[in-house]
N, C-alpha and C positions, 0 to 999 in steps of 0.2 A: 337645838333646844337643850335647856341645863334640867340636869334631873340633881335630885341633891343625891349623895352617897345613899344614902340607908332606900331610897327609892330605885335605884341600880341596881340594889341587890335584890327586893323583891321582884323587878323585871325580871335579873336572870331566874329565881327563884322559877317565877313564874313560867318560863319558857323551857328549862330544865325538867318541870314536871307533865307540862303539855301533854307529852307523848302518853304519858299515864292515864291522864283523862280523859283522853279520845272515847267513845263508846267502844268495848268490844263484847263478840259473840260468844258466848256459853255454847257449849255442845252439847247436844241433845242427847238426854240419858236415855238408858238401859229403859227403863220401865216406860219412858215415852214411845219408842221407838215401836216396844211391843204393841203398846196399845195401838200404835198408827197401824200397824200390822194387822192387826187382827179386825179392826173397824173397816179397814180396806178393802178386807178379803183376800191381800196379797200373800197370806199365810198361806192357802190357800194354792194360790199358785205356786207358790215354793213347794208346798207337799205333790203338787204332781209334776214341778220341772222334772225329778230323774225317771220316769216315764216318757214325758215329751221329747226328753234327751235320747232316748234309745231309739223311740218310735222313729225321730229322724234318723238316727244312725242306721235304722233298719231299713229305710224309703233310700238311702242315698248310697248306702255300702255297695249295692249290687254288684259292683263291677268286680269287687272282692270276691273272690272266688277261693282261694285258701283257708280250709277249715282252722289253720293256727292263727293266720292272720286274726278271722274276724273273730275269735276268740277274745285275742290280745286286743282288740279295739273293746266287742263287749268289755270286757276287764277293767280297759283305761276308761271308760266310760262308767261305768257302773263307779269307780272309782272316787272320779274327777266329781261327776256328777250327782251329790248325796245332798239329802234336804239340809242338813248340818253346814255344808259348807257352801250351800248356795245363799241362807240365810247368816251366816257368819257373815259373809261377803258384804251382802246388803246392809246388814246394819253395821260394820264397820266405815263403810261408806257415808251412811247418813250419820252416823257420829262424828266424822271430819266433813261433812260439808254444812249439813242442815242446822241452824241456829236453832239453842232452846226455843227461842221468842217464834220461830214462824210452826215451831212445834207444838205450841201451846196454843197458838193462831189457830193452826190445825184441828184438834182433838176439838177446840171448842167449835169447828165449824163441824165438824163431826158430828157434830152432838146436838144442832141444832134441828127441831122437828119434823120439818120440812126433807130436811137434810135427808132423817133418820127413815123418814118413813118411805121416800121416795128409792133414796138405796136400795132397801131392801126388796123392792119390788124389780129394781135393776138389776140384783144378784137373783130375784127368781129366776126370769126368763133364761138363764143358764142351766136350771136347775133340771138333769135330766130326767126326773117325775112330771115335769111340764113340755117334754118332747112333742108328745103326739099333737098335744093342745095347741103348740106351736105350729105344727104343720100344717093343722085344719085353720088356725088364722093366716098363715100366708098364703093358702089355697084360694082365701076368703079375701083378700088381697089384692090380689090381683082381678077377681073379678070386681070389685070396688075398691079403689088404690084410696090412700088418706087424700084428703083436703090439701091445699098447695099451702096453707097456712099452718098445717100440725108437721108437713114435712120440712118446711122452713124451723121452726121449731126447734126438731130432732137434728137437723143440721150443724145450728147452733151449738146443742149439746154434745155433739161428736166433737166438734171444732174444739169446743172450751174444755173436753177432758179428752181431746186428743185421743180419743177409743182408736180411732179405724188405726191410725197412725203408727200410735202403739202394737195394734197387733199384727200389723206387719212386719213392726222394726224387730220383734220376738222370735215370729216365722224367720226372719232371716239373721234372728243371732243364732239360732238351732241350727241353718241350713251353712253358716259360717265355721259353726261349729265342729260338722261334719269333716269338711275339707280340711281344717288345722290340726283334727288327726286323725288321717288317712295320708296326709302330706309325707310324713317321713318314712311312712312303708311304702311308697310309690314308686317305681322304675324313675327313674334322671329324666327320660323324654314324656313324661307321662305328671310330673308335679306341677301342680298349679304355681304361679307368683302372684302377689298381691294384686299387680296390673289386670289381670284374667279373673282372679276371684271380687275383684270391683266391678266386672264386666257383666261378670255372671249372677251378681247379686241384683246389679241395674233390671237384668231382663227377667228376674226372679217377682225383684218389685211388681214391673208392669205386668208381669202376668197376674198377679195376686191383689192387688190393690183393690180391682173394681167390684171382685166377688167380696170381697173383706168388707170394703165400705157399703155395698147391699145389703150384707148380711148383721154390719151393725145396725144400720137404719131400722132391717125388719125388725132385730130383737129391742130394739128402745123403743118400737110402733106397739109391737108385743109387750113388752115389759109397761107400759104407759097406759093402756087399752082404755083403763076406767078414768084415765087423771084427766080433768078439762085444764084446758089452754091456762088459763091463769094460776095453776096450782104448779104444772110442767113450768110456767117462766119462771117462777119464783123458786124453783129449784135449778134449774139455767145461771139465772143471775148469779146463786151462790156458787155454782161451778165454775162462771166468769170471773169471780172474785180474784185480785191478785195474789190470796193467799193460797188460793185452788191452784191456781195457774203454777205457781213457784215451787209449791209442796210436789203438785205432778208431775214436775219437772226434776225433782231431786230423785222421786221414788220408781220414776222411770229410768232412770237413766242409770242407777243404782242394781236394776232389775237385766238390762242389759248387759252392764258392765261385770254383774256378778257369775252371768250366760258365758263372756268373750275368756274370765278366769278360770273358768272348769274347763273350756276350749282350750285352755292354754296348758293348764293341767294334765287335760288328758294326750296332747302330741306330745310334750314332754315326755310321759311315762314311756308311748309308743317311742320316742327316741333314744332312752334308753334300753327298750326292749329289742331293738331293733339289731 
């Protein structure tokens, strides 16, 4: 085919600039990030990781028996693990992965009433002023269990925010955490390798999994008590949303990742302490 001259050159023109045009992704600012923070409740969880972080250092150290040792662990722990750099972490992460645009998807699914009012009834039933009240409803429970139609439901709801999931993958970024620094203070025949600590996370999993996943169900049977079926779907659905799905996926996985770097932090320290 003949193209004339001056049309050759706006082809290449136009081919030259291509790469330009393509759509690309904005990274999700400072003041977004906060807000996804704080609307989540995952601030929240960052203000008690370096608690959680000890708690398991304290459940797992046992074998430690040298008062300088488990000093030097406290230490690298206390460390490693400060609210500062657990959320430095995170949102440095969701600033290189998460797009402005599923950010802005986000807040405004956040915000939606449904959304808004059902949350908040989902972060009560954690709320430990609602303990006791809690225990007289699973008491109540079990002698009349929900309808096979409100636990299909709550099912769903786990499935699409990945609840049980999540708090297993946490239990075992804490109980990961433990063994990457305790590793370098260990005897030669006495260190874990990655092959043994995959092994021992596996059977970590199956023991935890089925109490975790009960104990979501009861607190979202709990948490829901007053909502009829039709008000509980329509907060499901927005949970199902691709935006839920994608955002949970980043802020999770952000939330681990930020777990595995103070892990990492803290055997370091111990290896040069050592």
């Amino acid at each position: 085919m003949f193209y004339p001259a001056h049309a050759k050159r706006y082809i290449i023109t136009l081919f030259l600039l291509l790469p330009l045009s393509l759509p690309c992704y904005a990274q999700t600012t400072q003041a977004s990030i906060d807000e996804i923070l704080q609307a989540t409740g995952i601030n929240k969880l960052i203000t008690a990781s370096p608690k959680l972080a000890l708690a398991a250092l304290k459940q797992s150290a046992f074998a430690i028996e040298d008062p300088q040792v488990s000093s030097r662990l406290n230490g690298a722990y206390s460390s490693a693990f400060t609210e500062e750099k657990i959320r430095q972490s995170i949102t440095s992460q969701l600033q290189q992965t998460m797009p402005q645009l599923l950010a802005d998807n986000y807040l405004w699914l956040l915000a939606d009433p449904v959304w808004q009012k059902l949350s908040k009834m989902e972060r009560a039933s954690s709320n430990p002023q609602n303990a006791q009240d809690m225990i007289a409803f699973a008491e109540a429970n079990k002698l009349q269990p929900a309808p096979a139609d409100r636990i299909a439901l709550i099912e769903r709801l786990d499935q699409a925010n990945r609840t049980s999931e999540f708090s297993v993958n946490l239990k075992l970024a804490f109980f990961r955490s433990v063994f990457s620094a305790i590793n370098p203070v260990m005897d030669a025949d006495m260190k874990i390798d990655d092959e043994e600590l995959i092994k021992m996370q596996e059977e970590v999993r199956k023991s935890i999994t089925d109490d975790i996943n009960k104990h979501v169900q009861l607190s979202y049977l709990y948490a829901f008590r007053n909502v009829d079926n039709a008000e509980l779907e329509s907060y499901i659905e927005l949970n199902e949303s691709d935006t839920n799905r994608d955002s949970n996926q980043q802020l999770t996985k952000a939330i681990i990742n930020a777990i595995d770097q103070s892990a990492y932090a803290a055997a370091r320290a111990m290896e040069k302490s050592n």
